[in-house]
C-alpha positions in Angstrom: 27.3 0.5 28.2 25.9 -1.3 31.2 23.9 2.3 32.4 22.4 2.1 28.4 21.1 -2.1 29.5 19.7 -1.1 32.7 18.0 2.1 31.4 16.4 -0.7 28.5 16.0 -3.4 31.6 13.8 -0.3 33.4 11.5 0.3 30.1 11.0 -3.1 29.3 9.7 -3.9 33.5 8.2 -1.1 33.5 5.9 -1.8 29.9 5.6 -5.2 31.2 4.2 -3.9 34.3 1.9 -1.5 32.8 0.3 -3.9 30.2 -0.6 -6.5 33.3 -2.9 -3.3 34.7 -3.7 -2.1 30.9 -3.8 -4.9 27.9 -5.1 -1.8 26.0 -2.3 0.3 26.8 -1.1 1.6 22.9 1.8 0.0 21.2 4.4 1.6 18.9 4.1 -0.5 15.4 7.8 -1.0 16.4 6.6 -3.8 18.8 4.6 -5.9 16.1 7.2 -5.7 13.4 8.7 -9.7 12.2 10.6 -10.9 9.7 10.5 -14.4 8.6 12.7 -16.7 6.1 12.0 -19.9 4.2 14.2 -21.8 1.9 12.2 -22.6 -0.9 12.6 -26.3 -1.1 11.3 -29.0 -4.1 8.3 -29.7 -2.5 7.7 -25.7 -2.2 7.9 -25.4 -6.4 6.0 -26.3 -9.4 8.0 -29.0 -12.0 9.9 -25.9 -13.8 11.5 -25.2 -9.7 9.7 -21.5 -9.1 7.7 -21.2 -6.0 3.9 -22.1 -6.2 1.6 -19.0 -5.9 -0.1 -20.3 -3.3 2.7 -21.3 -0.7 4.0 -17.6 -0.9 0.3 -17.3 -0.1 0.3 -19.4 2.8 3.8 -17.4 4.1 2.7 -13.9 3.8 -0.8 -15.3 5.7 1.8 -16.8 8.5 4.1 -13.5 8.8 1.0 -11.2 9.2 0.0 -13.2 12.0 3.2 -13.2 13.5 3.1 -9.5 13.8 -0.8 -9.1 14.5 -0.6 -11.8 17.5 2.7 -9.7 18.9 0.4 -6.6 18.5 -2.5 -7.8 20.0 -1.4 -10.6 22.5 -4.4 -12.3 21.2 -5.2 -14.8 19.3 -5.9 -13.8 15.5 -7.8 -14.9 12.3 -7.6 -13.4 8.6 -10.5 -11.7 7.6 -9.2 -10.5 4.1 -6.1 -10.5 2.3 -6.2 -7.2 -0.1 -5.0 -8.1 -4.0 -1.8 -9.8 -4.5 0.9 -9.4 -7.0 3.9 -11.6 -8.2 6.5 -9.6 -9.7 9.4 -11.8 -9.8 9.8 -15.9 -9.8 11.9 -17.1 -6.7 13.2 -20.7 -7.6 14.2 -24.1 -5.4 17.1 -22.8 -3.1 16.4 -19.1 -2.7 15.8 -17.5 0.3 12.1 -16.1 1.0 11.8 -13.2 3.2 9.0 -11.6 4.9 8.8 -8.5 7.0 6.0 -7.5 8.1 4.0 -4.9 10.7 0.5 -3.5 11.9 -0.1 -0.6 10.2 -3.5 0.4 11.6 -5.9 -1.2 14.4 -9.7 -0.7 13.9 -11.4 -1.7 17.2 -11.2 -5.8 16.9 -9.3 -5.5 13.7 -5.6 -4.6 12.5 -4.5 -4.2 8.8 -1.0 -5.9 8.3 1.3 -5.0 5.7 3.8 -8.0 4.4 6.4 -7.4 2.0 7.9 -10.8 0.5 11.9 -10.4 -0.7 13.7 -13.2 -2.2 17.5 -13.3 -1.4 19.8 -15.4 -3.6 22.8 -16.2 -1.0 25.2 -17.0 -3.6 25.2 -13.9 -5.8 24.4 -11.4 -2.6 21.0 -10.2 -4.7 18.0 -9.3 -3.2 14.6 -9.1 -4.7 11.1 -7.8 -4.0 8.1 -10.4 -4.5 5.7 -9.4 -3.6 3.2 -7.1 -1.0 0.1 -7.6 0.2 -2.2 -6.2 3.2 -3.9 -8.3 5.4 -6.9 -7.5 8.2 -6.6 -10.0 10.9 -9.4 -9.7 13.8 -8.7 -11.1 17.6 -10.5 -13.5 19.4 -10.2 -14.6 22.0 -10.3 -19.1 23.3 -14.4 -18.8 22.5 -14.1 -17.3 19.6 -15.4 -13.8 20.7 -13.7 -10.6 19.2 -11.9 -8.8 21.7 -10.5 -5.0 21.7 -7.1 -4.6 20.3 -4.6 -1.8 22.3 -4.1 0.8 19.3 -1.1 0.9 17.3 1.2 4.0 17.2 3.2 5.2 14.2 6.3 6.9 15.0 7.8 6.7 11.9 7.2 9.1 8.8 6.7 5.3 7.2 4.6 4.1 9.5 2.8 7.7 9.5 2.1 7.4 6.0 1.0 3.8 6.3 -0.9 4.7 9.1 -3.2 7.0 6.9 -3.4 4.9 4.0 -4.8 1.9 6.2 -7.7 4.1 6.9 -8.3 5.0 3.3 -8.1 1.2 2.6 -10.4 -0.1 5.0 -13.0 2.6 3.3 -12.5 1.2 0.1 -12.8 -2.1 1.8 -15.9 -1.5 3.2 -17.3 0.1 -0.2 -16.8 -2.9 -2.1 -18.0 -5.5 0.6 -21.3 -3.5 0.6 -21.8 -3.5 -2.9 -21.1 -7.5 -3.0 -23.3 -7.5 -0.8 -26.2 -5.7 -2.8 -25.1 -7.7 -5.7 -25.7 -11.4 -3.9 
């Protein structure tokens, strides 16, 4: 057991190590993934006790930052959040929780994927509540973009994800251009 630690102790110096000389060395999506909770409280809910819209709004915003500034090391800001859906109501007491994970980095930008669950502790039930992907660009104290250390998939998962972030950021692009023709 204690070879299996210092074998781990070795990687993890050794990473370390590298990323002083390399801040662009890539990083499995392994290394970004996070997974938050929050108890949904009264002031979290409308007057019939479900969540408000816009708080599950705010938390899937804070877990995809949690997992693009562990990606990055950077300071991030949201550039987009892609559509979002609420497919079940999660009421005062519940437990929210988010997971989320870089699926793709583009340059100065990383699309975040965040998958909201809600867990009722009492009956052992768990939910899903919603999904939503999220581009997040680094800065860095000015302001200025700076270059994000790719991401690698290892995972069929994260494979797959991989591939549809690019097809995403396409369409992305497609319909920011023809906003933009339309203004």
């Amino acid at each position: 057991m204690r070879e299996e630690y210092t074998k781990i102790e070795a990687h993890t110096c050794k990473m370390a190590t590298n990323e002083l000389h390399d801040p662009l060395m890539p990083r499995p999506v392994a290394d970004s993934q996070s997974e938050m909770n929050e108890i949904v409280l009264p002031n979290d809910a409308n007057p019939l006790g479900a969540l408000l819209g816009g708080r599950l709004m705010h938390w899937i915003d804070l877990a995809g930052a949690l997992a693009a500034h562990r990606h990055s090391r950077n300071y991030v800001v949201t550039a987009s959040i892609d559509h979002l859906d609420f497919w079940t109501p999660v009421h005062v007491g519940e437990l929210v929780v988010l997971r989320s994970s870089v699926n793709r980095v583009f340059t100065t930008s990383m699309e975040v994927g965040v998958k909201a669950w809600v867990e009722n502790y009492i009956s052992d039930e768990l939910r899903h509540v919603s999904s939503a992907y999220l581009t997040f660009v680094a800065i860095d104290a000015a302001g200025k973009r700076v270059k994000v250390a790719p991401v690698i998939p290892e995972t069929e998962v994260q494979k797959r994800r991989y591939e549809d972030a690019g097809r995403r950021r396409e369409m992305r692009r497609a319909n920011l251009q023809r906003r933009a023709e339309n203004v």
